[in-house]
C-alpha positions in Angstrom: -12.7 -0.2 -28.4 -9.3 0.1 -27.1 -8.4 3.4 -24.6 -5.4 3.5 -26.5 -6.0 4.6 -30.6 -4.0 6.0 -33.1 -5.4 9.3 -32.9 -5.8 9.8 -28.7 -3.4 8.6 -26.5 -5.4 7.5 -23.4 -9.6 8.2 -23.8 -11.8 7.2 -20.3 -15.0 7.6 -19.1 -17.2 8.5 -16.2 -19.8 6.1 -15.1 -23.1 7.2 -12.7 -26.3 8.0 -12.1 -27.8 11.2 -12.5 -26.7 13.9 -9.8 -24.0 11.3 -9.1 -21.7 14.2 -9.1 -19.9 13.5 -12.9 -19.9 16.6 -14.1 -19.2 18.4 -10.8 -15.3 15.7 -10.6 -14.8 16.3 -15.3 -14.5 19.9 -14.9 -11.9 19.5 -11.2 -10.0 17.1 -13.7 -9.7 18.6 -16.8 -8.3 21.5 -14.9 -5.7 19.5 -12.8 -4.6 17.9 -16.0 -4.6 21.0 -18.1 -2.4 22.4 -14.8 -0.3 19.4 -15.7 0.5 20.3 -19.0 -1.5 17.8 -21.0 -3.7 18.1 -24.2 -7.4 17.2 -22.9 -11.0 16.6 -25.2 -14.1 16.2 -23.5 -17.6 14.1 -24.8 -20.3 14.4 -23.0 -23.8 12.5 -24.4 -27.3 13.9 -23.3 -30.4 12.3 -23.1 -32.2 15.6 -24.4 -32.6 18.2 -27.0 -30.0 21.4 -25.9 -29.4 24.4 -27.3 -25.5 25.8 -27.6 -26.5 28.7 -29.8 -28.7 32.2 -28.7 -31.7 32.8 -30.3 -31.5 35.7 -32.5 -28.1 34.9 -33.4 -26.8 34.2 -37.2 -26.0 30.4 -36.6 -29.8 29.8 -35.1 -31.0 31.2 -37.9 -29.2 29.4 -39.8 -30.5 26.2 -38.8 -33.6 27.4 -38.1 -33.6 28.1 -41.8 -33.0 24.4 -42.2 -29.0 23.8 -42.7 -28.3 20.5 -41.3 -24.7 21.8 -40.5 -23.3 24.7 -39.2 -19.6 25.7 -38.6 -19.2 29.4 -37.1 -15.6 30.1 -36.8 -13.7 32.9 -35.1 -9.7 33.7 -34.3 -10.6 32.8 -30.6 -12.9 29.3 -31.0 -14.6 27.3 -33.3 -18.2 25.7 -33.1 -19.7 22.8 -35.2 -23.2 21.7 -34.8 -24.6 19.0 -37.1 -28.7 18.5 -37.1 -29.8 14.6 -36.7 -32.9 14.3 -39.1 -34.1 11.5 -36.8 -33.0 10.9 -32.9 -30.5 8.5 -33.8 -27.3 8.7 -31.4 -23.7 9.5 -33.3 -21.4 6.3 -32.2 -18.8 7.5 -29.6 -16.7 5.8 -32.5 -17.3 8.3 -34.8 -17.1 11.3 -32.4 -14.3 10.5 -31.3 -12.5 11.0 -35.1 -14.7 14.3 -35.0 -11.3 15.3 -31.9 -8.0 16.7 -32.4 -5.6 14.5 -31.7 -5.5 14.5 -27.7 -3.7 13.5 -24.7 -7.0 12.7 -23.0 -10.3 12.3 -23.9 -12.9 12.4 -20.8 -15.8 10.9 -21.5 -19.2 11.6 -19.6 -22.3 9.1 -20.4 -22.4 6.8 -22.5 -22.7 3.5 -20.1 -22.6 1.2 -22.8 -19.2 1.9 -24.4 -16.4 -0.2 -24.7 -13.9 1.6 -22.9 -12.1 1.9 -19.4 -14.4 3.5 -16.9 -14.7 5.5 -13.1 -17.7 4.9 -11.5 -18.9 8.3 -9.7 -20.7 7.6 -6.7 -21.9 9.3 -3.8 -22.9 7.8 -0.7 -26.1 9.4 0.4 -28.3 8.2 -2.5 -27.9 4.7 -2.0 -27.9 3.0 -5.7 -26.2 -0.2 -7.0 -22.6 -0.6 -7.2 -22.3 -0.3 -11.1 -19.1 -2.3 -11.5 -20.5 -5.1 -10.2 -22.0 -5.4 -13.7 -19.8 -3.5 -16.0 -16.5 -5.3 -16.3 -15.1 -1.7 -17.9 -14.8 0.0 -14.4 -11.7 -0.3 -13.3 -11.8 2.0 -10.1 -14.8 4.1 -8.1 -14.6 6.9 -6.9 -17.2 8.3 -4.1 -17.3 10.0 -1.4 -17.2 7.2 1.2 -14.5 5.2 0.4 -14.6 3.2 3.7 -17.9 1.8 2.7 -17.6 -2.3 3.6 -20.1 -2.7 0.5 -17.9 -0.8 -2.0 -14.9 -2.4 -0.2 -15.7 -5.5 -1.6 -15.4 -4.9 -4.9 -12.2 -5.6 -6.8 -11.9 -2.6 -8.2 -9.4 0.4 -7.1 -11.3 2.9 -4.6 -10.6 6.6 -5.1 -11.8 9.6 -2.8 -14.0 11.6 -4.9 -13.2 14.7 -2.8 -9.8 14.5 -4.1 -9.6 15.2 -7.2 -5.4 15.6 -7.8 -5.2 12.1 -6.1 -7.9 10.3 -9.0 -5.0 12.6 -11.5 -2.1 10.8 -10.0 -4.1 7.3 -10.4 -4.8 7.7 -13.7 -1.0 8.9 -14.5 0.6 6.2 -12.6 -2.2 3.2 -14.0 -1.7 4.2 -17.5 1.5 5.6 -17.7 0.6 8.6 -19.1 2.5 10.9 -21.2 2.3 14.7 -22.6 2.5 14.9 -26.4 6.3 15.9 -27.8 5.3 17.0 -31.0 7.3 15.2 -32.7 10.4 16.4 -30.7 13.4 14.7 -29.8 13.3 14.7 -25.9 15.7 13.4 -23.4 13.8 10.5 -21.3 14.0 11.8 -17.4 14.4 9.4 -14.7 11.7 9.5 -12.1 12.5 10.1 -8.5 12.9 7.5 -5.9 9.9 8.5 -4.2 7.6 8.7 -7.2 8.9 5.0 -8.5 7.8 4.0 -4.8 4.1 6.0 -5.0 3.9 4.0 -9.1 4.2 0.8 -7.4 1.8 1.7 -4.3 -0.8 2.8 -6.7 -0.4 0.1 -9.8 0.0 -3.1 -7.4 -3.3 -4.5 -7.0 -4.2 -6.2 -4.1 -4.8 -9.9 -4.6 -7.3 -11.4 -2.2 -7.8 -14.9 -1.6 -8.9 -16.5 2.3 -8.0 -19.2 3.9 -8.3 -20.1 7.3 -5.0 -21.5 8.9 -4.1 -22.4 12.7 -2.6 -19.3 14.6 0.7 -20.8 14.6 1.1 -21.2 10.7 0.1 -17.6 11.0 3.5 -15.9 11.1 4.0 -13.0 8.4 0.7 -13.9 6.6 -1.9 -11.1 6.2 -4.9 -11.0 7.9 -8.0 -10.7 5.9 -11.0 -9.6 8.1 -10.8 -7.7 11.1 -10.3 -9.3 14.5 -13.2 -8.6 17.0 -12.9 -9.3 20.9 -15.7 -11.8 21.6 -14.9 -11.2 25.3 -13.5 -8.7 27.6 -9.8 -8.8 28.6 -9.9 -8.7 32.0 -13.4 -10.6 32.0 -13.8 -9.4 35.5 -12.4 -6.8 37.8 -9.1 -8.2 39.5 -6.2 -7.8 41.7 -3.4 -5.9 39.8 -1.1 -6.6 42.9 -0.7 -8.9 45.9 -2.4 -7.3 48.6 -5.3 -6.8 50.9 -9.1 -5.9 49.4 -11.4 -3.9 51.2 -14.8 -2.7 51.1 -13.8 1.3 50.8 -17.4 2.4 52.6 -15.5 1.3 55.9 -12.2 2.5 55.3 -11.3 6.1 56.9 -8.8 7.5 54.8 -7.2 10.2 57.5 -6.4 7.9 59.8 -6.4 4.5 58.3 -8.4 1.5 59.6 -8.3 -2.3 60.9 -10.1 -5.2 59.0 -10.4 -8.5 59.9 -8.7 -11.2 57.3 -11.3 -13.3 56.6 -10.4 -14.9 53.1 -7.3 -15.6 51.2 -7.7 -15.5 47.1 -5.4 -16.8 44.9 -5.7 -16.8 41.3 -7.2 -19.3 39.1 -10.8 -21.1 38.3 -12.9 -19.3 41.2 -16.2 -18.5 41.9 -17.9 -15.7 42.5 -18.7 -14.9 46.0 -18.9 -12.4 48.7 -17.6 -11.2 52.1 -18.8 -9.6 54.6 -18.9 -5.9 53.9 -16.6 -4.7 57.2 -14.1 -7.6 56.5 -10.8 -7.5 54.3 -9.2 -10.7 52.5 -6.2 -11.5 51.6 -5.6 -11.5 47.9 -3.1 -12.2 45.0 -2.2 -10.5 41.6 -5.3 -11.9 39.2 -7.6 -12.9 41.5 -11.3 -12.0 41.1 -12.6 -9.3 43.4 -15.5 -10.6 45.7 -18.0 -8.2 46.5 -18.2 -5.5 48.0 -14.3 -5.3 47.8 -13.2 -2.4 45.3 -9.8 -1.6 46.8 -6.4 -3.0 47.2 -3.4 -1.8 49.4 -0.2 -3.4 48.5 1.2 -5.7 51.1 4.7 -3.6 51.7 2.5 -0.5 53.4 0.2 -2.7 55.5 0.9 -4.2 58.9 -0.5 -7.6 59.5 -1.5 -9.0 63.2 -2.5 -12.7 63.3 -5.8 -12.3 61.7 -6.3 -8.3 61.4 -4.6 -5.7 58.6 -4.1 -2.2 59.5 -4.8 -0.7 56.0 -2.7 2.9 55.9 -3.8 6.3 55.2 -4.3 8.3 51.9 -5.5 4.8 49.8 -7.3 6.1 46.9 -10.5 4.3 46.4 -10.4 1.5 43.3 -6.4 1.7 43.6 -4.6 -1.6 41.9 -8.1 -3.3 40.5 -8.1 -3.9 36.6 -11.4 -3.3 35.7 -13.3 -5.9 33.2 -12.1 -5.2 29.4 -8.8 -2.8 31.0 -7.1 -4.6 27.8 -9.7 -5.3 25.6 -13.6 -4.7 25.7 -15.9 -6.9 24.2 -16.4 -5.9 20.3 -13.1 -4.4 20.0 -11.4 -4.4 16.8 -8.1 -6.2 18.0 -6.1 -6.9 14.8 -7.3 -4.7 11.5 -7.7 -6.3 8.5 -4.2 -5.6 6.9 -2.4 -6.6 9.1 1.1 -8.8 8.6 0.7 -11.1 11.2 4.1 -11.2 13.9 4.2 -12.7 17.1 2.8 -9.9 19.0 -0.4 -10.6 16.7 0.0 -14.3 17.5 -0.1 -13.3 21.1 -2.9 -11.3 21.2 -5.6 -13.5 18.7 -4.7 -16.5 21.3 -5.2 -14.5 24.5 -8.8 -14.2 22.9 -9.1 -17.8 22.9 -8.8 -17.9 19.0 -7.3 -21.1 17.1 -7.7 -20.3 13.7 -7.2 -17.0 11.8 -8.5 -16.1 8.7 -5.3 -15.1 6.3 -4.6 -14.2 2.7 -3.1 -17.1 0.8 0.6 -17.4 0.1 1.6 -15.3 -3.5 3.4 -17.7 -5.8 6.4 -15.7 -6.9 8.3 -16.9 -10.1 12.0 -15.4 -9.7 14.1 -15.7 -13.3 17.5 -14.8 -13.5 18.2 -13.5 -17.5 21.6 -13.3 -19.9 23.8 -15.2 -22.2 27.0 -14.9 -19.7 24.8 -16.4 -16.3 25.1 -19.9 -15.3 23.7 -22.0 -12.6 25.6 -22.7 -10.0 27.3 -26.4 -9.7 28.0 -26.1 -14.0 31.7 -25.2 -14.7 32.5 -21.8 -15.0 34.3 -20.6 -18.6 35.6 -17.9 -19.6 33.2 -14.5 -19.9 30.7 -16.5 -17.4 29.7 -15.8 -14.0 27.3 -17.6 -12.0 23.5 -16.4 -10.7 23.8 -14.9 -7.2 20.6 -12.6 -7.9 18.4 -15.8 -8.3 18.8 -17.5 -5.0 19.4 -14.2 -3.5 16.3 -12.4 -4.6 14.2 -15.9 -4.2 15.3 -15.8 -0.3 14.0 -12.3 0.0 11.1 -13.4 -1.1 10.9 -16.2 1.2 11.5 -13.8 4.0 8.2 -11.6 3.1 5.8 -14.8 4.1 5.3 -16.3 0.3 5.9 -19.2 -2.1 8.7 -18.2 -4.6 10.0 -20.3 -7.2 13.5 -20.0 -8.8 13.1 -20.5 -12.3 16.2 -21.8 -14.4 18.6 -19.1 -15.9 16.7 -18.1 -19.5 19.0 -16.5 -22.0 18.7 -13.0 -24.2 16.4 -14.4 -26.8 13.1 -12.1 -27.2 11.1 -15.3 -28.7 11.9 -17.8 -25.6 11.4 -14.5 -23.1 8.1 -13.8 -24.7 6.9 -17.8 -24.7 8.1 -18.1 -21.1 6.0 -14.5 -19.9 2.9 -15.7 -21.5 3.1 -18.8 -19.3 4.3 -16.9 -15.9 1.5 -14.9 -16.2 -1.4 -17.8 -16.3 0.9 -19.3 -13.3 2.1 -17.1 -10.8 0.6 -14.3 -9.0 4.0 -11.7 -9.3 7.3 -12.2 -11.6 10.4 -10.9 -10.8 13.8 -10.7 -13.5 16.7 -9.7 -12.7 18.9 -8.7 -15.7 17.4 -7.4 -18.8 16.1 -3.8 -17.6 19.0 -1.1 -19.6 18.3 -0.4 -22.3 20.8 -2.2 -24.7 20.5 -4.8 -27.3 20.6 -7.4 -25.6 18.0 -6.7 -23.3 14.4 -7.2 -24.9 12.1 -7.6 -21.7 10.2 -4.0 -22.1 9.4 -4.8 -25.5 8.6 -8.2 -24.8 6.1 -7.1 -22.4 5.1 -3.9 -24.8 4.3 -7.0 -27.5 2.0 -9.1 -24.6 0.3 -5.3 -24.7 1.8 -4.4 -21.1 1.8 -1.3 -19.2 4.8 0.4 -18.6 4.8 2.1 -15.5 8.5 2.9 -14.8 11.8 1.7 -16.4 14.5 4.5 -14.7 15.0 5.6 -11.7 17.2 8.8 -10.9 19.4 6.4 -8.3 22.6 4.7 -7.2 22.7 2.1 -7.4 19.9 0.7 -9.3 18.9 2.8 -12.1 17.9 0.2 -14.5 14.6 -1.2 -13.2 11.8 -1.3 -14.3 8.0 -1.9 -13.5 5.0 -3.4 -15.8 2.2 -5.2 -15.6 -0.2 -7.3 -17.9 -3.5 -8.7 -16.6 -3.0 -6.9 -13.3 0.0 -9.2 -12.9 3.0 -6.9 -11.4 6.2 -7.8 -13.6 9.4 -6.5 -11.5 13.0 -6.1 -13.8 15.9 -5.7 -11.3 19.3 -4.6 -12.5 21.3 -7.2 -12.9 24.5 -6.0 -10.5 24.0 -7.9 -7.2 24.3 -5.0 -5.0 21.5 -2.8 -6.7 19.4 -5.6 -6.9 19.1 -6.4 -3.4 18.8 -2.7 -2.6 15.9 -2.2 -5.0 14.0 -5.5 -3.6 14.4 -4.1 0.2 13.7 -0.6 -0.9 11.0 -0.8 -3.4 10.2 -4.6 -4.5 9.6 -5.4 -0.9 6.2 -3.0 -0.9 5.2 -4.3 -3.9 4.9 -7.5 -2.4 3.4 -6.5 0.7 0.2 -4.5 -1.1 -0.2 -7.9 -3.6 -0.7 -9.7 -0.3 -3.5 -7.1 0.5 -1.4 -5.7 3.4 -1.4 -2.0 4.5 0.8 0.1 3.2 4.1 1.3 4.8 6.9 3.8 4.9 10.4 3.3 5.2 12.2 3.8 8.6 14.6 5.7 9.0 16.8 6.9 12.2 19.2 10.2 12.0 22.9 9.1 12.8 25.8 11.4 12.4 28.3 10.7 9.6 31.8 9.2 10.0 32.7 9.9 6.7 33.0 12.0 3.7 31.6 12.0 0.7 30.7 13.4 -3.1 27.2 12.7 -4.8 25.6 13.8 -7.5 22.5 16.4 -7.6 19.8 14.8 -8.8 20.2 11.6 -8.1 19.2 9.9 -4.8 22.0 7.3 -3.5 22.3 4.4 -1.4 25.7 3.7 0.5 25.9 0.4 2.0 26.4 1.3 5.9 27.1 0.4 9.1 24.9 2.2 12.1 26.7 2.2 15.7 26.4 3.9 19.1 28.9 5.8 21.4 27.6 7.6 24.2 24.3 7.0 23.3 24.5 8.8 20.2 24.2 7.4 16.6 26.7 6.9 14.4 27.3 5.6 10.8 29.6 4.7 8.3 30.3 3.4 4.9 30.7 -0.4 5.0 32.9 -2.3 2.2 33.8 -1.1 -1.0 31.9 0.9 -3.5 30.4 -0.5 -6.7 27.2 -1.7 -7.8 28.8 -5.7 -8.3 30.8 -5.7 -5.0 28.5 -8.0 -3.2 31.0 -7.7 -0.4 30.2 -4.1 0.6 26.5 -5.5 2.4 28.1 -8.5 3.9 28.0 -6.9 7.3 26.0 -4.0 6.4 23.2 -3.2 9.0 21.3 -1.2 6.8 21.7 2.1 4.1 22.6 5.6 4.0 20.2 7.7 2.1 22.1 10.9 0.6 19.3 12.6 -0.9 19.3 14.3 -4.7 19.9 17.9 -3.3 23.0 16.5 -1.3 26.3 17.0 -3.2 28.7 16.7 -1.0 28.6 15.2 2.8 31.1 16.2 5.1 32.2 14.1 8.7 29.8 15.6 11.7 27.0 16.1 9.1 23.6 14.4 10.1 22.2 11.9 7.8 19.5 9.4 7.5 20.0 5.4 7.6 17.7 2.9 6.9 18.2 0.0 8.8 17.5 -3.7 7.4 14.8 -5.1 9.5 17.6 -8.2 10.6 19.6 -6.0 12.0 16.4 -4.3 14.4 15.2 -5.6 17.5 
């Protein structure tokens, strides 16, 4: 059974044992998405004779009088209860044409049916993972949802204690819309933010290990959690170059003399002591030998052939690193999540690691589309430009860690768009077109995707540049349309695309950067409508300053040649004025 009929727009169920908490999560939905505005039908199967009518009352008299069905009607409701002769179950089929055409239909039991499904779970009573079994759950929601066990299933994990978050999902997954009634209705543009939320929620993460040496490990993700097997410091040491004492013999009023029995340098040492009324000399990482637990730095001490006068006021343990100061033993070092950089790199090999366990490399396809795009290196005509997005896009891609592939240019033909999808989809773990998202005739990828029975998720997005794009998926493959103007389709990558990527490789989320800077320019935008000027961030006196780099234009490649990142003017923001204060986002080239 589809979730998608004729009749309801979007029907799902909620899977779970009993006192799982079902009912308890249906009625905190169907409020939120009555809140929301949508049309909602419930089903909920029992195991058990129940009783809807009084006793007493006309309509249980009625059927206690034997009618098999019984419709009571009012202005304010209508009830209709049909007597099985036998305990035979009603298909959810059938009572599902019993609704009103819905929105939503919820429904509650019925394990066995063929549609998409939540498992409901609570931690404390400890049953099987459901979707294990049942390929129809698509996500679980408990109350533990940083349970390793339910971690490791593929499904999406929702908090069951939040029930507007579990709303979102299910709008975002499934696209879901309100009924019109029949209405023409002007399509809205999502926001900025919400498009960027859509792809958080709808990118699954793709999982797949391999085990690489550490320095093949640059901007891969780490799969499992790093543990120190050791502790960093593995014993206490000299922080300085100094002299050690035992601080039992050291009179802190007045100061004292030792004897300099020992000098310690650092290196392979063993462990050994000195005499407790003795001092040694000793240099920065250089085991402590017992009893010493205190160093005085070499500038404040006064040295006399073999004697140190060790100064007043020394604080007892002063300038030892205790064992595990950086890391104790068991420590999670580097979470699971993680895009590996070379601080990473540095810390797994200061454990002594070799190898780190990493998510494989996503295969990428990157397509430019339209009749008027050419190759570079063929001879350019008339009404013919040549593909910057592909090699530009398919070196963004590079730069996140992966394993793009830049497909040949394919033309505005539905039936060649629609052979060549099919095939991107068995092949590559992500597809990204540029061209091909407005919504002219010439540009067929939505409905080739609706045909391959894809999700929409987004196709407009209220800002400049990049409006056009668009987001689907089939199979739980991410599709990606760009606009086709150079300029917005570099900005959408960095801004949005980018995170895509970086949840498909199973890495953490992230939020955008962004540093205050006071404008050197003016400037009109439109309300409603979130824009991104191509800018230049620079310092006098210390202070930040920005500016509008190159010319305006979506096609003007030229205005982020030399850019160091964008200015965000936000949809309330009609008009900014030089002095104002504004946010830029810098490119991540252009940091530190």
């Amino acid at each position: 059974m589809s979730f998608i009929t004729n009749k309801h727009k979007f029907i799902f169920g909620l899977a779970g044992f009993s006192n799982s908490g079902k009912t308890t999560i249906s009625i905190s939905l169907i409020k939120i998405f009555k809140e929301r505005g949508f049309s909602i039908g419930t089903i909920k199967h029992a195991h058990h004779d129940f009783e809807i009518d009084k006793p007493g009352k006309d309509s249980w008299r009625h059927r206690k009088a034997g009618s098999q069905e019984i419709i009571i009607s009012s202005p304010k409701r209508i009830a209709h209860i049909i007597e099985h002769e036998n305990y035979n179950d009603t298909k959810l089929k059938e009572l599902l044409l019993m609704q009103k055409s819905k929105d939503i239909i919820l429904v509650e039991g019925f394990k066995k049916a063929n549609i998409p499904k939540i498992e409901i779970r609570r931690e404390e009573e400890g049953k099987e993972i459901l979707s294990f079994k049942d390929r129809n759950i698509f996500a679980i929601a408990t109350n533990n949802p940083k349970n390793p066990e339910i971690k490791k299933s593929d499904k999406y994990i929702l908090d069951l204690n939040k029930p507007s978050e579990i709303v979102e999902f299910l709008i975002s997954r499934f696209n879901l819309k309100k009924q019109s009634n029949n209405k023409k209705y002007k399509i809205r543009d999502i926001s900025f933010n919400k498009a960027r939320r859509i792809i958080q929620i709808n990118t699954k993460p793709l999982k797949q290990k391999e085990t690489l040496p550490i320095n093949l490990c640059n901007n891969r993700v780490l799969i499992n959690d790093i543990l120190s097997e050791i502790n960093i410091p593995m014993k206490i040491n000299a922080a300085v170059d100094g002299y050690g004492f035992n601080y039992a013999k050291y009179n802190p009023k007045t100061g004292s003399i030792f004897k300099v029995e020992k000098i310690i340098k650092a290196g392979l040492q063993k462990v050994f002591e000195v005499d407790k009324k003795d001092a040694v000399r000793i240099f920065t990482g250089s085991l402590l030998p017992k009893p010493i637990n205190t160093i005085a730095m070499q500038e404040v001490c006064k040295v006399k052939k073999n004697e140190v006068f060790i100064p007043p006021k020394i604080k007892k343990g002063v300038n030892c690193r205790p064992a595990g100061e950086n890391l104790k033993k068991n420590q999670i070092v580097i979470k699971a999540g993680q895009k590996i950089n070379t601080t990473e790199i540095g810390l797994a090999s200061s454990l002594g690691l070799t190898n780190l366990p990493v998510n494989r490399q996503l295969k990428i396809v990157v397509i430019s589309t339209g009749n008027e795009i050419i190759s570079t290196g063929k001879k350019l005509q008339n009404g013919l430009v040549y593909d910057s997005n592909g090699p530009m896009i398919y070196n963004l891609c590079l730069e996140t860690g992966n394993k793009p592939f830049l497909h040949k240019v394919i033309k505005d033909n539905p039936a060649i768009l629609k052979s060549s999808l099919e095939k991107f989809i068995k092949a590559f773990d992500l597809i990204i077109f540029s061209g091909g998202a407005s919504e002219g005739d010439e540009d067929h990828i939505k409905s080739v995707i609706m045909d391959l029975s894809g999700i929409i998720h987004f196709w407009r997005i209220a800002i400049k540049p990049g409006r056009p794009m668009g987001f689907a998926s089939i199979k739980d493959i991410p599709i990606f349309c760009l606009p086709g103007n150079p300029v917005a389709a570099q900005i959408c990558f960095r801004l949005m695309i980018s995170e895509g990527i970086n949840i498909r490789m199973s890495a953490n989320k992230t939020e955008l950067f962004k540093a205050q800077a006071i404008a050197e320019f003016d400037h009109k935008s439109k309300l409603g409508r979130k824009e991104f000027l191509r800018g230049k961030m620079f310092q006098k006196n210390n202070i930040n300053y920005a500016k509008i780099n190159g010319k305006p234009g979506a096609g003007v490649l030229t205005s982020l040649s030399g850019s160091n990142g964008l200015i965000e003017v936000d949809e309330n923001i009609e008009i900014i004025e030089k002095g104002d204060i504004i946010n830029f986002i810098p490119f991540k080239e252009a940091q530190i």
